[in-house]
C-alpha positions in Angstrom: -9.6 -22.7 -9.2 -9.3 -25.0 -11.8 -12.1 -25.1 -13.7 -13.1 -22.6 -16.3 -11.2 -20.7 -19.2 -7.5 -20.0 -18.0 -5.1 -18.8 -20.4 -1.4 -19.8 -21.2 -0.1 -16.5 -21.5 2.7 -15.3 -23.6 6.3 -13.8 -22.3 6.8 -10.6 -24.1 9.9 -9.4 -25.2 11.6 -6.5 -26.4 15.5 -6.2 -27.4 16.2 -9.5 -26.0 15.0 -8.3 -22.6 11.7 -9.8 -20.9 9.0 -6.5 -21.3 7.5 -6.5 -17.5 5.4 -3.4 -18.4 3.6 -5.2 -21.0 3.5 -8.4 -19.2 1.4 -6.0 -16.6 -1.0 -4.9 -19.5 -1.5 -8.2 -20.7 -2.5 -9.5 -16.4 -4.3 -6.4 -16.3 -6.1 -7.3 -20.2 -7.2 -10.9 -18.5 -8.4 -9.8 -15.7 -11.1 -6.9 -17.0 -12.0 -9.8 -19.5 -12.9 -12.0 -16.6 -10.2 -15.1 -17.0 -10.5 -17.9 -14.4 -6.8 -18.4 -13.5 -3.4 -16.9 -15.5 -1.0 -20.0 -16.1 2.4 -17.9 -16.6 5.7 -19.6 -18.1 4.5 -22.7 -19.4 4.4 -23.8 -23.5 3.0 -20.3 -24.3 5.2 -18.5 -22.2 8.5 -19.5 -23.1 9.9 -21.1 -20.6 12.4 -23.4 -22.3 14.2 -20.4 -23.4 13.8 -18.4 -20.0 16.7 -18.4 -17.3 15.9 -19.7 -14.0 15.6 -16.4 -12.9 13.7 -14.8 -15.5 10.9 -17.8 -15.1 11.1 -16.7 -11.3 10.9 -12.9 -11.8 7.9 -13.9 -13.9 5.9 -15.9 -11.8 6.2 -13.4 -9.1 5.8 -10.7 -11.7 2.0 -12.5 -12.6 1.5 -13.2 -8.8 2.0 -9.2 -7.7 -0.2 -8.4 -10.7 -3.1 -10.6 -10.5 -3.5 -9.2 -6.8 -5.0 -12.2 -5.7 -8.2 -11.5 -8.0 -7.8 -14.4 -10.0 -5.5 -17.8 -9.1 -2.2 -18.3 -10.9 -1.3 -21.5 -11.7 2.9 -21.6 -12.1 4.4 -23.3 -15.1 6.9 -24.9 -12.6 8.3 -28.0 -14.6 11.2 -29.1 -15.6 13.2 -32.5 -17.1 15.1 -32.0 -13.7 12.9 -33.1 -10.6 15.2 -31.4 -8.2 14.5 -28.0 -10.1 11.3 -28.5 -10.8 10.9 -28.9 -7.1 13.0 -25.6 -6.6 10.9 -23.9 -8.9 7.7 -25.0 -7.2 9.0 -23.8 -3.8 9.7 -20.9 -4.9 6.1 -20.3 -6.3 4.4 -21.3 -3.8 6.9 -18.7 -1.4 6.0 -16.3 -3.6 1.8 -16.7 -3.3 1.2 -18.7 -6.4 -2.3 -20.9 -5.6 -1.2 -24.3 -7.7 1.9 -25.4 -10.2 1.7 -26.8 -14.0 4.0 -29.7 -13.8 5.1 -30.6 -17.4 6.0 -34.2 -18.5 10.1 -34.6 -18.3 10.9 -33.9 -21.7 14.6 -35.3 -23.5 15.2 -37.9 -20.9 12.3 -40.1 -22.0 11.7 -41.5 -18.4 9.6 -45.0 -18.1 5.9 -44.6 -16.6 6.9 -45.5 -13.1 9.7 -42.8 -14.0 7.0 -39.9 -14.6 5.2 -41.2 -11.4 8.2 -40.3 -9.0 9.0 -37.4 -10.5 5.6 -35.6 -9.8 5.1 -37.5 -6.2 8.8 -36.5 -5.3 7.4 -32.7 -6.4 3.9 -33.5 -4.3 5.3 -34.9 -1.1 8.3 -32.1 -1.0 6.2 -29.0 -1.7 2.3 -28.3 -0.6 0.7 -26.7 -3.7 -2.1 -28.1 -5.8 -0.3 -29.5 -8.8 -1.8 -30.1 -12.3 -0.6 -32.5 -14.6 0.6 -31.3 -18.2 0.4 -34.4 -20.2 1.7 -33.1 -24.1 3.7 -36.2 -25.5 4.3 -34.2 -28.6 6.3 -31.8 -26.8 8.1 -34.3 -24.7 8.6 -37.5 -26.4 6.4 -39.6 -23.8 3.4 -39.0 -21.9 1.5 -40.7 -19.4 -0.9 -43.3 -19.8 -4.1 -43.1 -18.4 -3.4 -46.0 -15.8 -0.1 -43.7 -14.2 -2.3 -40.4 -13.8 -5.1 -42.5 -11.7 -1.9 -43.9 -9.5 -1.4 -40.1 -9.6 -4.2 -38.6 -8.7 -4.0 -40.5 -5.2 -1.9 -37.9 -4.4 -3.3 -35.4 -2.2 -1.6 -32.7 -4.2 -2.7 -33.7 -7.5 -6.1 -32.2 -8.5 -6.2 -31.4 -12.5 -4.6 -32.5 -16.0 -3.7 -30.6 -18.8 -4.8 -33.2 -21.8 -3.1 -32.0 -24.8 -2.7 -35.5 -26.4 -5.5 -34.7 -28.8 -7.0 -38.2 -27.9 -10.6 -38.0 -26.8 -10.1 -42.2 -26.0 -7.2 -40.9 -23.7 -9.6 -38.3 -22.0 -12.6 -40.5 -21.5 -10.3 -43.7 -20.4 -9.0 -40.9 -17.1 -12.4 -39.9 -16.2 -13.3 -43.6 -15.9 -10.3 -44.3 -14.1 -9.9 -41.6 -11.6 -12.1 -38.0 -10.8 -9.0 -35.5 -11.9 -10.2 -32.2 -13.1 -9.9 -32.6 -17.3 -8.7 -29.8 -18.8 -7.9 -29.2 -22.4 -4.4 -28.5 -23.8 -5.7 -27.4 -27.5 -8.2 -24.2 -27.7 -9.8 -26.2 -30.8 -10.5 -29.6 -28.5 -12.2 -27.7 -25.5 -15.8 -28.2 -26.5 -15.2 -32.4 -27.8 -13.5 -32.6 -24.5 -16.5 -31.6 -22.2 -18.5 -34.2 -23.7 -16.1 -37.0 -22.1 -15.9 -34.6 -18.8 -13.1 -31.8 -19.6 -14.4 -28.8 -17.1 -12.3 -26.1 -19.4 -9.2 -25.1 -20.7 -5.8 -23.9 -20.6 -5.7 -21.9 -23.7 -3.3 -20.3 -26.1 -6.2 -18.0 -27.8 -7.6 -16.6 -24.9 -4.1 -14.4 -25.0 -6.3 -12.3 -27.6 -9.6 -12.8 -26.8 -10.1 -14.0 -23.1 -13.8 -13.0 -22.7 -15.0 -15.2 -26.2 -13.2 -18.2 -24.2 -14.6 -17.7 -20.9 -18.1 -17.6 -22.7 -17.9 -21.1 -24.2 -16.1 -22.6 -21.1 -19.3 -20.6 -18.6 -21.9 -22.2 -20.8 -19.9 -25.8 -20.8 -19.7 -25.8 -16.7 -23.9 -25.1 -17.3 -24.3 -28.2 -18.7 -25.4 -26.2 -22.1 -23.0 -27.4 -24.9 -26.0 -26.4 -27.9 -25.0 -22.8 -27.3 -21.0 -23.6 -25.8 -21.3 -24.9 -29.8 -21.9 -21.7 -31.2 -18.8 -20.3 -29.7 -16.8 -23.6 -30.5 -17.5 -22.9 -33.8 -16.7 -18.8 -33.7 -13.3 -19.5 -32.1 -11.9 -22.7 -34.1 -10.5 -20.9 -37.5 -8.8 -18.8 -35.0 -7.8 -21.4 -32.6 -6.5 -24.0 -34.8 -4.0 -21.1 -36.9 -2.8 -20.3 -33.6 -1.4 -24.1 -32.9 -0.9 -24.9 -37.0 0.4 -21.9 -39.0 4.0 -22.8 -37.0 5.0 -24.1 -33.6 3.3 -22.3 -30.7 3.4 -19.2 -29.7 5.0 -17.8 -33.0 1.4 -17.2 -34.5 0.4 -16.6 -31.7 3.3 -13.7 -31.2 2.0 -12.6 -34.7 -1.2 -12.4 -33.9 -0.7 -10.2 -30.7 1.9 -7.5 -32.9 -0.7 -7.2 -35.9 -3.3 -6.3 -32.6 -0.6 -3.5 -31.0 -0.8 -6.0 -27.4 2.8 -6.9 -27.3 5.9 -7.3 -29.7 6.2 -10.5 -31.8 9.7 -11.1 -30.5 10.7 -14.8 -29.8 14.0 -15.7 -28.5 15.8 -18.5 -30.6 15.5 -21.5 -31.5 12.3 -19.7 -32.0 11.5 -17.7 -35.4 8.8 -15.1 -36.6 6.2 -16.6 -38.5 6.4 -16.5 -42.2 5.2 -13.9 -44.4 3.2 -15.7 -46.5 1.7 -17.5 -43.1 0.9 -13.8 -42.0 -1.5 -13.2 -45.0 -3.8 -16.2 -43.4 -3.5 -14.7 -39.7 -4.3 -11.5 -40.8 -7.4 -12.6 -42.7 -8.7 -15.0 -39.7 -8.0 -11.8 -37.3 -10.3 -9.8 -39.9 -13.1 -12.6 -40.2 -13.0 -13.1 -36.5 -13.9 -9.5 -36.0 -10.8 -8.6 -34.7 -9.1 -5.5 -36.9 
Protein backbone atom coordinates (compact mmCIF):
# COMPACT_ATOMS: atom_id res chain seq x y z
CA UNK A 1 0.00 0.00 0.00
CA UNK A 2 2.51 2.48 0.38
CA UNK A 3 5.02 1.94 -1.89
CA UNK A 4 4.87 2.92 -5.49
CA UNK A 5 3.60 6.03 -7.54
CA UNK A 6 0.49 7.55 -5.73
CA UNK A 7 -0.82 10.75 -6.79
CA UNK A 8 -1.96 13.92 -4.76
CA UNK A 9 -4.87 14.55 -6.65
CA UNK A 10 -6.55 17.81 -7.38
CA UNK A 11 -10.23 19.06 -6.05
CA UNK A 12 -11.99 20.28 -9.02
CA UNK A 13 -14.21 23.03 -9.07
CA UNK A 14 -16.78 24.57 -11.02
CA UNK A 15 -18.86 27.97 -10.00
CA UNK A 16 -17.48 27.84 -6.61
CA UNK A 17 -19.03 24.34 -6.08
CA UNK A 18 -16.72 21.11 -5.63
CA UNK A 19 -17.29 19.22 -9.38
CA UNK A 20 -17.99 15.42 -7.93
CA UNK A 21 -18.53 14.18 -11.59
CA UNK A 22 -15.18 15.14 -12.58
CA UNK A 23 -13.63 14.21 -9.45
CA UNK A 24 -15.12 10.58 -10.61
CA UNK A 25 -13.32 10.92 -14.08
CA UNK A 26 -10.22 11.94 -12.71
CA UNK A 27 -10.49 8.36 -9.88
CA UNK A 28 -11.61 6.59 -12.83
CA UNK A 29 -8.40 8.37 -15.15
CA UNK A 30 -5.91 6.87 -12.17
CA UNK A 31 -7.09 3.88 -12.03
CA UNK A 32 -7.04 2.66 -15.97
CA UNK A 33 -3.44 4.18 -15.73
CA UNK A 34 -2.63 1.81 -13.00
CA UNK A 35 -1.80 4.27 -9.85
CA UNK A 36 -0.71 2.55 -6.58
CA UNK A 37 -2.89 4.51 -4.10
CA UNK A 38 -5.08 7.97 -4.61
CA UNK A 39 -4.09 10.47 -1.68
CA UNK A 40 -7.35 12.84 -1.91
CA UNK A 41 -7.49 16.38 0.06
CA UNK A 42 -4.02 16.94 0.93
CA UNK A 43 -1.60 20.03 -0.64
CA UNK A 44 -2.90 19.19 -4.10
CA UNK A 45 -6.30 18.91 -3.19
CA UNK A 46 -7.13 21.95 -1.48
CA UNK A 47 -7.86 21.22 1.65
CA UNK A 48 -7.03 24.45 3.50
CA UNK A 49 -9.76 26.01 1.55
CA UNK A 50 -12.28 23.04 1.79
CA UNK A 51 -15.03 23.00 4.69
CA UNK A 52 -15.02 20.27 7.00
CA UNK A 53 -17.63 18.76 5.21
CA UNK A 54 -16.60 19.19 1.74
CA UNK A 55 -12.99 17.45 2.84
CA UNK A 56 -15.43 14.67 4.25
CA UNK A 57 -17.77 14.34 1.20
CA UNK A 58 -14.47 14.03 -0.65
CA UNK A 59 -12.75 11.40 0.91
CA UNK A 60 -15.78 9.35 0.89
CA UNK A 61 -16.35 10.55 -2.62
CA UNK A 62 -12.57 8.93 -3.60
CA UNK A 63 -13.31 5.86 -1.29
CA UNK A 64 -16.89 4.89 -3.26
CA UNK A 65 -14.93 5.56 -6.51
CA UNK A 66 -11.79 3.69 -6.16
CA UNK A 67 -14.02 0.63 -5.28
CA UNK A 68 -11.43 -0.84 -3.25
CA UNK A 69 -9.17 -1.40 -6.44
CA UNK A 70 -6.60 0.70 -5.37
CA UNK A 71 -5.86 2.05 -1.47
CA UNK A 72 -6.73 5.66 -0.52
CA UNK A 73 -4.66 7.25 1.58
CA UNK A 74 -6.85 10.39 3.45
CA UNK A 75 -5.38 13.85 3.62
CA UNK A 76 -6.71 13.86 7.28
CA UNK A 77 -4.55 16.70 9.02
CA UNK A 78 -5.03 19.49 10.51
CA UNK A 79 -3.20 22.37 12.98
CA UNK A 80 -6.01 21.11 15.38
CA UNK A 81 -5.27 17.55 16.91
CA UNK A 82 -8.74 17.14 18.06
CA UNK A 83 -10.01 17.57 14.30
CA UNK A 84 -7.43 16.00 12.76
CA UNK A 85 -8.49 13.08 14.91
CA UNK A 86 -12.18 13.72 13.91
CA UNK A 87 -11.23 13.73 10.49
CA UNK A 88 -9.23 10.49 10.66
CA UNK A 89 -12.23 8.69 12.27
CA UNK A 90 -14.21 9.60 9.97
CA UNK A 91 -11.99 8.08 7.16
CA UNK A 92 -11.28 5.26 8.47
CA UNK A 93 -15.54 4.86 9.08
CA UNK A 94 -15.84 5.56 5.75
CA UNK A 95 -13.24 2.55 4.36
CA UNK A 96 -10.23 4.71 3.79
CA UNK A 97 -7.00 2.04 4.13
CA UNK A 98 -4.40 4.79 5.86
CA UNK A 99 -4.41 8.86 6.67
CA UNK A 100 -1.78 11.70 5.41
CA UNK A 101 -1.12 13.46 8.61
CA UNK A 102 0.30 16.89 7.79
CA UNK A 103 2.76 18.79 10.15
CA UNK A 104 0.60 21.54 12.40
CA UNK A 105 0.94 24.41 10.40
CA UNK A 106 0.51 28.37 12.08
CA UNK A 107 0.98 27.27 15.63
CA UNK A 108 4.68 26.39 15.25
CA UNK A 109 4.52 23.52 17.92
CA UNK A 110 8.12 22.38 19.51
CA UNK A 111 9.39 18.73 18.43
CA UNK A 112 7.94 17.00 21.40
CA UNK A 113 4.77 19.15 20.31
CA UNK A 114 4.57 17.42 16.69
CA UNK A 115 5.33 14.03 18.56
CA UNK A 116 1.89 14.16 20.62
CA UNK A 117 -0.01 15.47 18.14
CA UNK A 118 0.45 12.43 15.66
CA UNK A 119 0.64 9.70 18.77
CA UNK A 120 -2.64 11.41 20.26
CA UNK A 121 -4.06 10.75 16.36
CA UNK A 122 -2.26 6.97 16.40
CA UNK A 123 -3.42 5.76 19.87
CA UNK A 124 -7.17 7.29 19.36
CA UNK A 125 -7.81 6.04 15.83
CA UNK A 126 -6.52 2.52 14.15
CA UNK A 127 -5.41 3.48 10.61
CA UNK A 128 -1.92 3.30 9.07
CA UNK A 129 -0.72 6.91 9.26
CA UNK A 130 1.95 8.52 7.08
CA UNK A 131 3.87 11.31 8.02
CA UNK A 132 3.83 14.62 5.76
CA UNK A 133 6.90 16.39 6.79
CA UNK A 134 6.80 19.86 4.30
CA UNK A 135 8.37 22.73 6.64
CA UNK A 136 7.85 25.11 3.80
CA UNK A 137 4.25 24.78 4.00
CA UNK A 138 4.12 24.78 7.80
CA UNK A 139 6.77 26.76 9.28
CA UNK A 140 8.44 23.69 11.15
CA UNK A 141 9.06 20.19 10.40
CA UNK A 142 10.34 17.30 12.08
CA UNK A 143 13.71 16.41 12.59
CA UNK A 144 14.89 13.14 11.77
CA UNK A 145 15.46 12.20 15.54
CA UNK A 146 11.30 12.85 16.31
CA UNK A 147 10.04 10.67 13.20
CA UNK A 148 12.32 7.59 14.55
CA UNK A 149 10.56 8.32 18.22
CA UNK A 150 7.58 8.22 15.70
CA UNK A 151 7.85 5.39 13.89
CA UNK A 152 7.65 3.23 17.26
CA UNK A 153 4.32 3.74 16.83
CA UNK A 154 2.45 0.83 15.69
CA UNK A 155 0.39 3.07 13.48
CA UNK A 156 2.99 4.92 11.80
CA UNK A 157 4.34 3.20 8.68
CA UNK A 158 5.50 5.92 5.91
CA UNK A 159 6.82 9.70 5.44
CA UNK A 160 6.04 12.08 2.92
CA UNK A 161 9.70 13.81 2.64
CA UNK A 162 9.16 17.04 0.94
CA UNK A 163 11.98 18.94 2.68
CA UNK A 164 14.01 18.71 -0.42
CA UNK A 165 17.01 17.55 1.78
CA UNK A 166 18.48 14.34 0.58
CA UNK A 167 20.80 14.60 4.18
CA UNK A 168 17.30 14.69 5.92
CA UNK A 169 16.14 11.48 3.95
CA UNK A 170 19.29 9.42 4.28
CA UNK A 171 19.73 10.62 8.26
CA UNK A 172 15.70 8.72 8.72
CA UNK A 173 16.60 5.59 6.87
CA UNK A 174 19.60 5.29 9.29
CA UNK A 175 17.62 6.05 12.05
CA UNK A 176 14.44 4.10 11.80
CA UNK A 177 12.86 1.61 8.67
CA UNK A 178 9.72 4.17 7.78
CA UNK A 179 8.66 3.74 4.30
CA UNK A 180 10.47 7.16 2.39
CA UNK A 181 8.36 8.62 0.15
CA UNK A 182 8.95 11.75 -1.92
CA UNK A 183 7.00 14.98 -1.58
CA UNK A 184 8.49 16.71 -4.95
CA UNK A 185 7.74 14.73 -8.43
CA UNK A 186 11.38 16.16 -9.41
CA UNK A 187 13.24 14.50 -6.19
CA UNK A 188 11.69 10.89 -6.58
CA UNK A 189 14.54 9.33 -8.46
CA UNK A 190 17.72 11.18 -5.99
CA UNK A 191 15.46 9.99 -3.21
CA UNK A 192 15.59 6.11 -4.06
CA UNK A 193 19.19 6.24 -4.00
CA UNK A 194 19.08 7.03 -0.02
CA UNK A 195 15.92 4.44 0.19
CA UNK A 196 12.66 6.48 -0.95
CA UNK A 197 10.31 3.45 -2.30
CA UNK A 198 8.18 6.14 -4.46
CA UNK A 199 6.14 9.06 -4.46
CA UNK A 200 3.29 11.05 -3.62
CA UNK A 201 3.02 13.17 -6.69
CA UNK A 202 1.53 16.28 -8.09
CA UNK A 203 2.28 15.29 -11.82
CA UNK A 204 0.95 12.05 -11.89
CA UNK A 205 -2.59 14.12 -11.90
CA UNK A 206 -1.76 14.29 -15.86
CA UNK A 207 0.19 11.59 -16.47
CA UNK A 208 -0.13 8.75 -13.89
CA UNK A 209 1.16 5.78 -16.08
CA UNK A 210 4.81 7.86 -16.96
CA UNK A 211 5.05 8.03 -12.97
CA UNK A 212 4.19 4.58 -12.14
CA UNK A 213 6.88 3.56 -14.89
CA UNK A 214 9.88 5.24 -13.15
CA UNK A 215 8.59 4.35 -9.53
CA UNK A 216 8.02 0.13 -11.04
CA UNK A 217 11.59 0.23 -12.31
CA UNK A 218 12.94 2.10 -8.86
CA UNK A 219 11.15 -0.85 -6.52
CA UNK A 220 13.31 -3.26 -9.30
CA UNK A 221 16.36 -2.10 -8.09
CA UNK A 222 16.93 -0.65 -11.81
CA UNK A 223 17.50 3.18 -11.38
CA UNK A 224 19.83 3.25 -15.15
CA UNK A 225 16.45 3.00 -16.87
CA UNK A 226 14.07 4.69 -13.68
CA UNK A 227 16.76 7.58 -15.11
CA UNK A 228 15.39 7.76 -18.36
CA UNK A 229 12.05 8.48 -17.10
CA UNK A 230 13.50 10.88 -14.36
CA UNK A 231 14.76 12.74 -16.98
CA UNK A 232 11.33 12.63 -19.41
CA UNK A 233 9.23 13.91 -16.46
CA UNK A 234 11.50 16.66 -14.68
CA UNK A 235 10.80 19.86 -17.13
CA UNK A 236 7.24 18.91 -16.49
CA UNK A 237 7.58 18.12 -12.88
CA UNK A 238 9.56 21.05 -11.67
CA UNK A 239 6.87 23.78 -13.74
CA UNK A 240 4.32 22.11 -11.92
CA UNK A 241 5.88 23.02 -8.26
CA UNK A 242 7.79 26.53 -9.67
CA UNK A 243 5.77 28.37 -12.28
CA UNK A 244 3.47 29.50 -8.90
CA UNK A 245 2.44 27.82 -5.69
CA UNK A 246 0.98 24.35 -6.12
CA UNK A 247 -1.72 23.32 -7.70
CA UNK A 248 -2.23 26.54 -9.77
CA UNK A 249 0.00 25.15 -12.69
CA UNK A 250 -0.96 22.35 -12.05
CA UNK A 251 -4.90 23.60 -12.43
CA UNK A 252 -3.51 25.06 -15.71
CA UNK A 253 -2.09 22.34 -16.83
CA UNK A 254 -5.22 20.01 -16.41
CA UNK A 255 -7.72 23.07 -18.29
CA UNK A 256 -5.17 23.41 -21.36
CA UNK A 257 -5.72 19.13 -21.40
CA UNK A 258 -9.86 19.48 -21.20
CA UNK A 259 -9.49 17.00 -17.61
CA UNK A 260 -11.00 19.43 -15.23
CA UNK A 261 -11.51 23.35 -14.89
CA UNK A 262 -8.62 25.55 -13.63
CA UNK A 263 -10.76 26.97 -10.85
CA UNK A 264 -9.03 27.62 -7.50
CA UNK A 265 -10.82 29.01 -4.61
CA UNK A 266 -9.04 32.17 -3.01
CA UNK A 267 -6.44 33.04 -1.55
CA UNK A 268 -5.61 30.95 -4.51
CA UNK A 269 -5.19 32.63 -8.13
CA UNK A 270 -4.92 31.36 -11.88
CA UNK A 271 -1.62 31.17 -13.08
CA UNK A 272 -0.25 34.01 -15.08
CA UNK A 273 -0.52 34.52 -18.61
CA UNK A 274 2.82 34.94 -19.49
CA UNK A 275 3.46 31.67 -17.01
CA UNK A 276 0.98 29.85 -19.44
CA UNK A 277 3.19 30.39 -22.52
CA UNK A 278 5.93 28.02 -20.61
CA UNK A 279 3.17 25.34 -19.49
CA UNK A 280 1.92 25.19 -22.76
CA UNK A 281 5.26 24.67 -24.39
CA UNK A 282 6.44 21.89 -21.68
CA UNK A 283 2.90 20.20 -22.28
CA UNK A 284 3.87 20.34 -26.14
CA UNK A 285 7.58 19.02 -25.61
CA UNK A 286 6.32 16.43 -23.24
CA UNK A 287 4.15 14.96 -25.88
CA UNK A 288 1.21 16.02 -24.37
CA UNK A 289 -1.11 18.36 -26.96
Amino acid sequence: MFTGAMVALVTPFQEGEIDFETLDELIEFQIENGIDAIVPVGTTGESPTLSFDEHKHVIERVVKGAGGSVPVIAGAGSNSTAEAIELTGYAKKIGADASLQVCPYYNKPTQEGFYQHFKAIAEEVDLPMVLYNIPGRCGAGLTPETIARLSELDNVVAIKEATGSLDQASEIAMRCDLTILSGDDSLTLPLASVGGKGVISVVANIVPADVVAMTDLILEGDLVKARQWHRKLFALSKNMLTLATNPIPLKAAMAMLDMCSEELRLPMTPLADSHKTTLKQTLTEYGLM
